[in-house]
C-alpha positions as CSV (number, residue, x, y, z in Angstrom):
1,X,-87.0,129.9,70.6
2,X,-85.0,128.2,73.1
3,X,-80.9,127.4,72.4
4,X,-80.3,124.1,71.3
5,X,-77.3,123.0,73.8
6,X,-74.7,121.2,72.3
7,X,-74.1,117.4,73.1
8,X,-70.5,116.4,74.0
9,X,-68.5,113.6,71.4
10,X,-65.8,111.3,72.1
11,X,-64.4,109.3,69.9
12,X,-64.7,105.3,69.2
13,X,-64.0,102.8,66.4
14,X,-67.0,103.1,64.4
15,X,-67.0,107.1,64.9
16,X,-67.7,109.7,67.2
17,X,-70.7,109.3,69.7
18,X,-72.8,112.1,71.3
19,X,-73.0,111.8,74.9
20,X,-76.4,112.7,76.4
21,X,-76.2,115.3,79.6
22,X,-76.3,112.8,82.7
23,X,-76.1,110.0,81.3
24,X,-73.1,107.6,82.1
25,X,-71.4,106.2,79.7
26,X,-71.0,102.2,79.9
27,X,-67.2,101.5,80.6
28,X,-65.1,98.3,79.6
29,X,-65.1,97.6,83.7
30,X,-68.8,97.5,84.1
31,X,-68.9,95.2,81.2
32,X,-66.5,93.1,82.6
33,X,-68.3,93.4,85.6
34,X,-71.6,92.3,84.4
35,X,-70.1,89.1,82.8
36,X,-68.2,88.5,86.0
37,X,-72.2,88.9,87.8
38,X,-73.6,85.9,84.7
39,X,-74.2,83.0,85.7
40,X,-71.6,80.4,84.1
41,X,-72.1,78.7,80.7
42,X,-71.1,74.8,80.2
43,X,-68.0,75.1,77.7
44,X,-69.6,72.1,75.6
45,X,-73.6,71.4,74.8
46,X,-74.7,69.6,77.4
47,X,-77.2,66.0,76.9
48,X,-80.8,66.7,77.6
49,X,-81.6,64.6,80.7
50,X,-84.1,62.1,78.9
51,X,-85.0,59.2,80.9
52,X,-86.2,57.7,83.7
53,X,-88.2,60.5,85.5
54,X,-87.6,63.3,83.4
55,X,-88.3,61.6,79.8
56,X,-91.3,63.7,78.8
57,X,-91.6,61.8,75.0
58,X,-92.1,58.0,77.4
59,X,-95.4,60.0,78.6
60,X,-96.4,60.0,74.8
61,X,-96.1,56.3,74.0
62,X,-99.0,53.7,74.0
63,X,-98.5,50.4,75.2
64,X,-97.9,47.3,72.8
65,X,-100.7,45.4,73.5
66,X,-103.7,48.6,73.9
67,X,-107.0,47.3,72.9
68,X,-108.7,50.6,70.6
69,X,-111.6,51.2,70.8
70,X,-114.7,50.0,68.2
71,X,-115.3,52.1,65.5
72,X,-118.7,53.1,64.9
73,X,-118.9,51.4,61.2
């Protein structure tokens, strides 16, 4: 039977975390990194672009004055 070998703990807010062997932990500067890396956010919800060109419910519309075709009755 082989040893079991002992992970290493530090402490945090919610309790004490095992650290794997080579494995980095993730630090509050590559967080801050990685949001730095995001692409921005708008700070308020920005209107969908809905006419002209780009209104994809115009494409669904019929015209007023469509003849329909006979039913078969």
């Amino acid at each position: 039977m082989t040893p079991v070998e002992e992970f290493a703990v530090e402490p945090t807010e919610i309790g004490f975390q095992s650290l794997i062997p080579e494995v980095t932990p993730i630090t509050p500067a590559d967080r801050l990194a990685l949001r730095a890396e995001a692409p921005l956010r708008p700070k308020k919800l920005q209107r969908p672009c809905d006419f002209g060109l780009f209104d994809l419910a115009a494409r669904d519309q019929l015209d007023l004055f469509t003849k329909l075709p006979p039913t078969g009755g």
